[in-house]
N, C-alpha and C positions, 0 to 999 in steps of 0.2 A: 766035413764034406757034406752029412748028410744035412747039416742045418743049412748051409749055403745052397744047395739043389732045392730045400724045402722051402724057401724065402724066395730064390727066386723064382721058383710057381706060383706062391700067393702072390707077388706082386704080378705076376702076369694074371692071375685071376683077377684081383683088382682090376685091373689096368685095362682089362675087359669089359667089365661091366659099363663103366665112364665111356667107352668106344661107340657100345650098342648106342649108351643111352643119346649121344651127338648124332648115330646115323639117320639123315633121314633121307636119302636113296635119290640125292641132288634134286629133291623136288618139294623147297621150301614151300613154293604155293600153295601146296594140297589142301594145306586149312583152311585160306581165305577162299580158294574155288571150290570149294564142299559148301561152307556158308552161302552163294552166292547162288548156289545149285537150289540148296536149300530155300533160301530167299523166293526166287525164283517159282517152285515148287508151292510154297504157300500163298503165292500171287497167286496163281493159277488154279488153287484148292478154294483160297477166300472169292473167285469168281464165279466157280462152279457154285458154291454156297449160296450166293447172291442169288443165282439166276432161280436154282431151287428154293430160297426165303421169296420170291417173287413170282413163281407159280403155285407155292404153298397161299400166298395171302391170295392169290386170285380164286382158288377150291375153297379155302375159307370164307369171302364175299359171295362166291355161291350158295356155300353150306345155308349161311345165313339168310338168304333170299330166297332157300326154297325153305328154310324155318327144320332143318336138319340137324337137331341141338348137339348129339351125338358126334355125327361126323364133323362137326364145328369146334367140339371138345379134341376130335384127335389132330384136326387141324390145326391145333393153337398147340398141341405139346409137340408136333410135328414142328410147327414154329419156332419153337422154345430151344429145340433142339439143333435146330441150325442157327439161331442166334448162340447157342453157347459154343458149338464148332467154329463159327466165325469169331470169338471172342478169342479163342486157344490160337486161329492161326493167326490173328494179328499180333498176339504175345506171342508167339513162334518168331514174325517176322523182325519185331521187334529185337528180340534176342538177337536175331541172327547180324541184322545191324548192327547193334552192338559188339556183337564180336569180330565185324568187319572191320568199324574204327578200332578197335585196342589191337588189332592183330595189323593195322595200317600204320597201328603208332609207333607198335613194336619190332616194326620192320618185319614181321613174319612175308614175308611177300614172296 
């Protein structure tokens, strides 16, 4: 008796686990509209960046016109520095793309 009560708990443990792991709270979409958010989110991050690499080179044409060598040096690693954030969010969006088609393929929808 006692092995039959004992087996039939482990297979309700089991049988458990495999349950969780299927729930997901009837809202298969969650993953493609988090991507898309996301997406979305690095459009609007790589504009902000833009506008800022475009008044960084405008203080840096200055720097240089009044012959400001110094402030022309922090203006070009100020540059540098928003070319490498605009570099991470286009491989963000990239990625995120990407996970929109294979989660389109995969019916995640």
């Amino acid at each position: 008796m006692k092995r039959t009560a004992v087996g039939i708990v482990l297979m309700g443990i089991l049988g458990a686990g495999s349950l969780i792991a299927e729930d997901r709270d009837g809202r298969s979409d969650r993953d493609v509209r988090r991507d898309y958010a996301d997406r979305r989110a690095d459009y609007r991050d790589m504009a902000r960046d833009r506008a800022k690499m475009a008044q960084d080179r405008r203080e840096l044409r200055e720097e240089l016109r009044e012959g400001d060598w110094r402030g022309a040096q922090r203006e070009r690693a100020e540059l540098r520095k928003e070319y490498r954030d605009l570099n991470h969010d286009r491989w963000d969006s990239r990625r995120d793309t990407r996970d929109i088609r294979r989660d389109r393929r995969w019916d995640w929808r």
